[in-house]
C-alpha positions, 0 to 999 in steps of 0.5 A: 448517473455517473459517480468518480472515484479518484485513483488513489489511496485506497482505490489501491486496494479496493477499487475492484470492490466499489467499482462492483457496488456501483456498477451493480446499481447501474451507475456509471463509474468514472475513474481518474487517469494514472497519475501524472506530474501535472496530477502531483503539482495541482494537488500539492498546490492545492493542498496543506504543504504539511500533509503527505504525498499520498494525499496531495496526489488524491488531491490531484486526482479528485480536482480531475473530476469537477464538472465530470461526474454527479457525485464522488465516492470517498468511503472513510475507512475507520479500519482495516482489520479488527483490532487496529485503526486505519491512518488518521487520513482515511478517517478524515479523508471525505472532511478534505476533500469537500475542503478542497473546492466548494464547487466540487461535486457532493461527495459520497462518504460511507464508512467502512469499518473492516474490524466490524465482524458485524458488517453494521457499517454496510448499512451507511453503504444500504442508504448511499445506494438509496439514495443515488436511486437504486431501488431496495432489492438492487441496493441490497444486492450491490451491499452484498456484492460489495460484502462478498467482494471484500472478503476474499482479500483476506485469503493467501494469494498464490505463489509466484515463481522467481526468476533471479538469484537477487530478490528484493522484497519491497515493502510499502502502501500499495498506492506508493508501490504499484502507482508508476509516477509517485514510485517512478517505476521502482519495481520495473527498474528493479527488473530492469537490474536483473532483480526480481520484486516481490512485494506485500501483497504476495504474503499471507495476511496470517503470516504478516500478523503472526509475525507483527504479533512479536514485536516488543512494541505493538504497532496501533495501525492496522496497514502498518502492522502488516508493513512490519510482519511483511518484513519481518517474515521475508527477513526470518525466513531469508525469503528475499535478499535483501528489503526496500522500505518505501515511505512517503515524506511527513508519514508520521505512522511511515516514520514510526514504523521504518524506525522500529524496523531497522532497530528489530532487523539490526539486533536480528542479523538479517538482510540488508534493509534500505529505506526510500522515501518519497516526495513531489520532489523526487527524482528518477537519478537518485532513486536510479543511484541508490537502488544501483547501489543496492543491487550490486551489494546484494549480488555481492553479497549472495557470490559471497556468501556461495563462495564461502559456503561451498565446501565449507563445515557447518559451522562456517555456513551459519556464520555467513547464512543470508541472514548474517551480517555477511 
C-alpha cells in the first residue's frame, strides 16, 4: 500500500514524524517533489484566490498524488502547543483537500492536538494505522514511535557557529522559510551577500515563549507566538543584526503579527526589521533588491557603530549600542 503526504505546510515541520508511523506499519510513503512553478500555478488555478500561498502551494503538491498512491495523509493539526490554536487552515486542512478534486484519493485526517498533555488524539492515529491494515501490536508501536518522535521538538537545538560580522535573523513559517521556490532562495542569497542566516528554529522554544509572554497583547495562535518571542529575543539580546519578516500575502494572523512587531521593535529602539511578503507573483529582482538594500544598511550600520565605539566613554557607546536607533 502506498500513502502520499504532500510537501508542504506542515510537512515542514513534522514530516520526519509521519514518515516513521507509516513506515513502521510498512506502508510505503510517497512524498511529492520540491516545489516548482508549475506546482504554485496549478494550485493557485485550483484553489480559492482568496487563500494564501501556503495553501495553494499544498494544493499543487496534493493535485501531484492523483492516481500515485491509495490514500493521502492530511492530519488536521488543532494545536501546536498547549494554550494556543493552530491557524484556522490547519484545522480545516483535510475539508479542502477532499474539496479540491473528487477523484482524489481517500484522504487520511487524524488529528493531532500538540496542547493534549494527555496525548488522547493519538488514538484517531490508533484507528487510522487500523485501518490501512496494521495489526494491534504493530499499530501501537507506530503511535508510540510517532508519540516519541514529536516530542524531542520540544528540546533546545544546538547552537550553530557564525561566520559573518552581518547576521540576519529570519523569521517565518518553516514552509515559507526553507521551501527554495515560495522563499526564492532567501536564505542562500543572504549568504551569497556575505551574510549569515539564522532562522527560528535555532532558538529554544522556552526563550521564544518567555519572551512572547511580555507582549501587552497575547498572541491566540501558537506558531505565531513563537514568530514573535523568536524576535523579540534576537531583538533584546542584539543577538542579529538586523531581522527579515517573511510573510505570505492574505495571512490574516501573518499580518497581525508583523504589525504588533514593528509597533514593539519601533518603541523598543532595536535592530532594524523589514518585512517580505510573498506571493505566486513574486520575483527574484525584487526580492534580490531589497534584501541588497538590506544588507549594505546593516553593514553600515555595524562599521558605524564600531567606528563610534572605539575609543569612545560609556556613555557614547549606550548611545550607538546595536539596539539603537543607530
Amino acid at each position: 500500500m502506498r500513502v502520499g503526504i504532500p510537501r508542504a505546510l506542515l510537512f515542514h515541520h513534522y514530516g520526519e514524524c509521519w514518515l516513521e508511523f507509516l513506515e513502521t506499519l510498512g506502508i510505503e510513503p510517497v512524498i511529492t517533489e520540491d516545489t516548482s512553478g508549475e506546482t504554485i500555478t496549478v494550485g493557485a488555478t485550483r484553489a480559492d484566490n482568496e487563500t494564501c500561498l501556503p495553501v495553494k502551494v499544498f494544493s499543487g503538491h496534493l493535485l501531484q498524488l492523483k492516481d500515485r498512491v491509495d490514500a493521502v495523509l492530511v492530519p488536521r493539526v488543532v494545536r501546536q502547543e498547549p494554550g494556543k490554536c493552530a491557524c484556522p487552515k490547519f484545522m480545516g486542512l483535510p475539508d479542502l483537500a477532499r474539496s479540491l478534486d473528487p477523484e482524489l484519493p481517500p484522504i487520511l485526517s487524524p488529528r493531532m492536538d500538540l496542547g493534549d498533555r494527555r496525548s488522547l488524539w493519538a488514538r484517531e492515529w490508533y484507528g487510522v494505522a487500523r485501518a490501512l491494515g496494521g495489526r494491534r501490536t504493530s499499530s501501537a508501536v507506530a503511535v508510540a514511535r510517532l508519540l516519541r518522535a514529536l516530542s524531542p521538538l520540544e528540546e533546545p537545538p544546538p547552537a550553530r557557529p557564525r561566520h559573518s560580522d552581518v547576521v540576519i535573523g529570519v523569521a517565518g513559517h518553516l514552509y515559507n522559510v526553507f521551501d527554495g521556490r515560495v522563499s526564492l532562495d532567501m536564505l542562500e542569497r543572504i549568504r551569497r551577500l556575505g551574510a549569515e542566516p539564522v532562522t527560528l528554529d535555532q532558538v529554544p522554544l522556552e526563550h521564544a515563549r518567555r519572551h512572547a509572554d511580555t507582549l501587552s497583547r497575547k498572541i491566540f495562535w501558537g506558531f505565531e507566538s513563537r514568530l514573535a518571542g523568536t524576535v523579540l529575543h534576537w531583538s533584546r539580546t542584539a543577538s542579529v543584526s538586523g531581522i527579515l519578516f517573511v510573510t505570505s500575502f492574505a495571512c490574516g494572523p501573518g499580518s497581525i503579527v508583523g504589525a504588533l512587531l514593528e509597533d514593539q521593535l519601533e518603541r523598543e529602539g532595536s535592530v532594524p526589521l523589514m518585512t517580505v511578503t510573498l506571493d505566486e507573483h513574486s520575483a527574484e529582482a525584487g526580492l534580490v533588491t531589497r534584501l541588497e538594500a538590506f544588507t549594505d544598511m546593516l553593514r553600515h550600520r555595524s562599521r558605524t557603530t564600531a567606528d563610534v565605539t572605539k575609543g569612545s566613554d560609556p556613555f557614547v557607546t549606550s548611545a550607538v549600542h546595536p539596539g539603537g536607533s543607530g
